[in-house]
N, CA and C atoms as a LAMMPS dump frame, in Angstrom:
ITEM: TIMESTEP
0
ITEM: NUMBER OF ATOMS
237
ITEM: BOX BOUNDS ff ff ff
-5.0000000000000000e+02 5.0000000000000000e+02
-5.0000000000000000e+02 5.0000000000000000e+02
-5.0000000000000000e+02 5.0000000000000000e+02
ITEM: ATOMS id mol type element x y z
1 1 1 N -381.969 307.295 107.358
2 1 2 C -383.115 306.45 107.638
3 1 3 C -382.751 305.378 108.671
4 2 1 N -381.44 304.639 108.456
5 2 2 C -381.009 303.511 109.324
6 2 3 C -380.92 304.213 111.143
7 3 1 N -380.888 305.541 111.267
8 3 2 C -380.787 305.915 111.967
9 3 3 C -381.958 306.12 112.981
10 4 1 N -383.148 306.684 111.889
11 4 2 C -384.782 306.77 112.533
12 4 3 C -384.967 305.395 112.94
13 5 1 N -384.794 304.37 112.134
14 5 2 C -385.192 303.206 112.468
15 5 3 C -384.538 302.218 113.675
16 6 1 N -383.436 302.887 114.19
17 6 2 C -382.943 302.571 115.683
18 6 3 C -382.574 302.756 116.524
19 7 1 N -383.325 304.641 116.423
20 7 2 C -383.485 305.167 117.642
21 7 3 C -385.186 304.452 117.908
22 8 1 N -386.161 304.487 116.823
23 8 2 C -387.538 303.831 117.298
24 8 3 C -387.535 302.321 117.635
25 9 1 N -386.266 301.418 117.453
26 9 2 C -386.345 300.197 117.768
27 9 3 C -386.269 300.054 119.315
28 10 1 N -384.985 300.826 119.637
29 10 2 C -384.555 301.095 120.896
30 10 3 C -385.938 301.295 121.96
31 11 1 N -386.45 302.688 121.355
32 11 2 C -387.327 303.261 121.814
33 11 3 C -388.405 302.101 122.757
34 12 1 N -388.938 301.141 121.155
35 12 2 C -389.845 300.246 121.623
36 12 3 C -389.571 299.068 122.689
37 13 1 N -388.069 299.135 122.219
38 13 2 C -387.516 297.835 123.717
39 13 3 C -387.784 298.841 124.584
40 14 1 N -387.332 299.948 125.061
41 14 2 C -387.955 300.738 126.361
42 14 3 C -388.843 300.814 126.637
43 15 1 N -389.853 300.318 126.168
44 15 2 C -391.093 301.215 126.623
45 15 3 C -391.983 299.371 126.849
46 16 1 N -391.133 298.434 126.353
47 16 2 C -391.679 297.158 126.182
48 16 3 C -390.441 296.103 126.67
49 17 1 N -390.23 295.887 127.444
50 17 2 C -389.074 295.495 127.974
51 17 3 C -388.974 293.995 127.561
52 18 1 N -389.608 293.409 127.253
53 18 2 C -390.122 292.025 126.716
54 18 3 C -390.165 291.712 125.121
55 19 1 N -390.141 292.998 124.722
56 19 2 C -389.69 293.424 123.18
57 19 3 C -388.403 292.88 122.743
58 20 1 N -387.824 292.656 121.455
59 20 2 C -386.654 292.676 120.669
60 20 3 C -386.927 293.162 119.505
61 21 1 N -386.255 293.774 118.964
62 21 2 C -386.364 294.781 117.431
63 21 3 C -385.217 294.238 116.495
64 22 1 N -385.363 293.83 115.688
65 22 2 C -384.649 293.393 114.566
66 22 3 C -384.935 294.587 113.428
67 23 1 N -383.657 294.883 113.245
68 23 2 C -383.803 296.857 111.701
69 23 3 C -383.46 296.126 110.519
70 24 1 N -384.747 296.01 109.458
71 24 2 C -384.25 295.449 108.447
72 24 3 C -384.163 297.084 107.217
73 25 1 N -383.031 297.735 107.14
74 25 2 C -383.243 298.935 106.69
75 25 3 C -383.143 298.84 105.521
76 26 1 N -382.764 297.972 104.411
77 26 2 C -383.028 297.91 103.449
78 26 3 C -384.669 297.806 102.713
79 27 1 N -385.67 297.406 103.679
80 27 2 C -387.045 297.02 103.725
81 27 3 C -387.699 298.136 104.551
82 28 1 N -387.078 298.909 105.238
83 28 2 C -387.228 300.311 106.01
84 28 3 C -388.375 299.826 107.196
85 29 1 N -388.146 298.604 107.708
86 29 2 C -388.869 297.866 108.682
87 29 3 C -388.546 297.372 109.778
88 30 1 N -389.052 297.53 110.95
89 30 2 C -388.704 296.572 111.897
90 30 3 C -389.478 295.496 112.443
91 31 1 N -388.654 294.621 112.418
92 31 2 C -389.286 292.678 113.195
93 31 3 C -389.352 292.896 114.501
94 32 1 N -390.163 292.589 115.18
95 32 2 C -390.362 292.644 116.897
96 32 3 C -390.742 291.202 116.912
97 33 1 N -390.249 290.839 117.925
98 33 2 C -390.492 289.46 118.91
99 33 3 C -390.31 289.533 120.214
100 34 1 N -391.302 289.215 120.83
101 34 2 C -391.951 288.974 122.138
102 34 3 C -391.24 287.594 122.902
103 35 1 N -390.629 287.996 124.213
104 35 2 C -390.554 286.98 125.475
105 35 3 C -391.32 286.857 125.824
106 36 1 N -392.433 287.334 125.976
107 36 2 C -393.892 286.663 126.363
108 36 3 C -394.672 285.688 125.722
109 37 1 N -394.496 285.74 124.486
110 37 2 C -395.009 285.346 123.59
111 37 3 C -394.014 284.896 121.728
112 38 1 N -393.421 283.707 122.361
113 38 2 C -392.652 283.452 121.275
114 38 3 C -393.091 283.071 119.981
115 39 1 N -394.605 282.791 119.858
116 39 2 C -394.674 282.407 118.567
117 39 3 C -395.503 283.664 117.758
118 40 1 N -395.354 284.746 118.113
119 40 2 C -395.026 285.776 117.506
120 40 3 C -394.41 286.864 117.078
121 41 1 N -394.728 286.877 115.588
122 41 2 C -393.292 288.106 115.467
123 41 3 C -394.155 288.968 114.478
124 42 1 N -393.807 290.273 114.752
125 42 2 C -394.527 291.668 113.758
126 42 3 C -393.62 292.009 112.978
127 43 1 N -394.354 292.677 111.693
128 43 2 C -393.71 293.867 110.706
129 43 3 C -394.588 295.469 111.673
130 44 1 N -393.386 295.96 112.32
131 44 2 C -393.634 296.815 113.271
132 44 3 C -394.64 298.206 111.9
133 45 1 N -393.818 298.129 111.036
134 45 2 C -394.434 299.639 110.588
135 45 3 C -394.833 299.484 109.136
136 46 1 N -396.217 300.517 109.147
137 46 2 C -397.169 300.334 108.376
138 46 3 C -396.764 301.056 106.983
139 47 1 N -396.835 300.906 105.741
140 47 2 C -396.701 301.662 104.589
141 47 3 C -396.637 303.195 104.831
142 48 1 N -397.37 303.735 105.396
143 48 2 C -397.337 305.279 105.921
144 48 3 C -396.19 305.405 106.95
145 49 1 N -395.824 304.72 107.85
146 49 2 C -395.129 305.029 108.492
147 49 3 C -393.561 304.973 108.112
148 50 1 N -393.545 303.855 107.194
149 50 2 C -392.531 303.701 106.635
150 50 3 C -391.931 304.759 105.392
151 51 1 N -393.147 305.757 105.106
152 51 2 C -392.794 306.515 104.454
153 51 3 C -392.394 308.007 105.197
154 52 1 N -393.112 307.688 106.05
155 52 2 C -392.761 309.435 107.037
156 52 3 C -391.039 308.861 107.187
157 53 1 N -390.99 308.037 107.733
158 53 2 C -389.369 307.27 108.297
159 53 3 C -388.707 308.057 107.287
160 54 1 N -388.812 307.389 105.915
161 54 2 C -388.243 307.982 104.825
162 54 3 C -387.924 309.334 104.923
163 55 1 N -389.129 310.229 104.993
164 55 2 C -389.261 311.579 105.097
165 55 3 C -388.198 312.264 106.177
166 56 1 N -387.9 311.338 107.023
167 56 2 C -387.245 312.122 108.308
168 56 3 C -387.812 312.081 109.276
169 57 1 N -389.587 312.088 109.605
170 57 2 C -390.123 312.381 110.692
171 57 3 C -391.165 311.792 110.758
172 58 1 N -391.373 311.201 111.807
173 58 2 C -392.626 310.138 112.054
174 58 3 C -394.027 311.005 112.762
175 59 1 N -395.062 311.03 112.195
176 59 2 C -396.123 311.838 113.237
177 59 3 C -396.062 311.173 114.382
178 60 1 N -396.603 312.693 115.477
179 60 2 C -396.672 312.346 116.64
180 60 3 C -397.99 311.094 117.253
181 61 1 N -398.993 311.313 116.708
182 61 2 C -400.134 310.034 116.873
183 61 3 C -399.255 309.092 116.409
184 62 1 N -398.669 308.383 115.614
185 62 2 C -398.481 307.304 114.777
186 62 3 C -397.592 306.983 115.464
187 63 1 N -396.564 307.422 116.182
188 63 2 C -395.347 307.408 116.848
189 63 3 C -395.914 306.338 118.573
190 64 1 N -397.034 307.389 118.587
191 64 2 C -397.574 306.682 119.865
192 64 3 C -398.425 305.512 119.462
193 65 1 N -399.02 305.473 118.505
194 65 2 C -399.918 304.463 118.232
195 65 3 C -398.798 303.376 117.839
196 66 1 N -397.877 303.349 117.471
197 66 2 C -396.968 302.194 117.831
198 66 3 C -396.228 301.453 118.761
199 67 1 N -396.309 302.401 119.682
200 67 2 C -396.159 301.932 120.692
201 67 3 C -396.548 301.626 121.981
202 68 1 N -398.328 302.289 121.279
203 68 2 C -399.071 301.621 122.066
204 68 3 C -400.024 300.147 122.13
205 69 1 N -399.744 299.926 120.536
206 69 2 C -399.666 298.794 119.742
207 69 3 C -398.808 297.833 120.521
208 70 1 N -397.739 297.914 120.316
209 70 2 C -396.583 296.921 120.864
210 70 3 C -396.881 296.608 122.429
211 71 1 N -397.133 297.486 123.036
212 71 2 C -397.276 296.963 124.231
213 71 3 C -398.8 295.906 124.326
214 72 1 N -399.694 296 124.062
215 72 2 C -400.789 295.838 123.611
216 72 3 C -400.794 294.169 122.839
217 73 1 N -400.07 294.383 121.94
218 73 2 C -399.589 293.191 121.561
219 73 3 C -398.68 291.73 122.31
220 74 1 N -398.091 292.824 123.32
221 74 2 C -397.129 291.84 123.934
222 74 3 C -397.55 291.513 125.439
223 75 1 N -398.29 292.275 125.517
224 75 2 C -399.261 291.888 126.876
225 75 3 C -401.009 291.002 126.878
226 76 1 N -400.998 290.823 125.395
227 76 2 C -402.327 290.12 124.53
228 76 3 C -402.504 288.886 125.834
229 77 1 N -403.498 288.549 125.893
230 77 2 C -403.197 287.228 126.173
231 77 3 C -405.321 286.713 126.512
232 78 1 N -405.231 285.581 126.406
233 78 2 C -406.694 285.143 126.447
234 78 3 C -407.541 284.734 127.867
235 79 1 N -408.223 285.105 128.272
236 79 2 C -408.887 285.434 129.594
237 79 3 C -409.591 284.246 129.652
């Protein structure tokens, strides 16, 4: 599991360069915090996801919907 959870941490700093991933694998979760935006920080993954993790394999929607989330999140900003 510690393993799923930081190849997808990694993943999300790539794809979010402004990202940081903190693996709390005992909680089968990851903390993200934003350089864009320091006064927020996420519980990256949702009860389901945290259970596929478990499982071995994350669906392919859910996989993307997190990281299309994160970017989304870290590019937020008020117009």
């Amino acid at each position: 599991m510690l393993e799923r959870l930081l190849e997808l941490s990694k993943k999300v700093e790539s794809v979010e360069p402004t990202a940081h991933c903190q693996v709390d694998s005992y909680g089968c979760q990851i903390i993200v915090r934003f350089d864009k935006r320091p006064d927020v920080e996420i519980a990256l993954l949702t009860p389901m996801a945290q259970s596929q993790i478990k499982k071995g394999q994350i669906d392919r929607d859910l996989y993307s919907d997190i990281l299309f989330s994160v970017k989304r999140i870290a590019n937020w900003s008020v117009a």
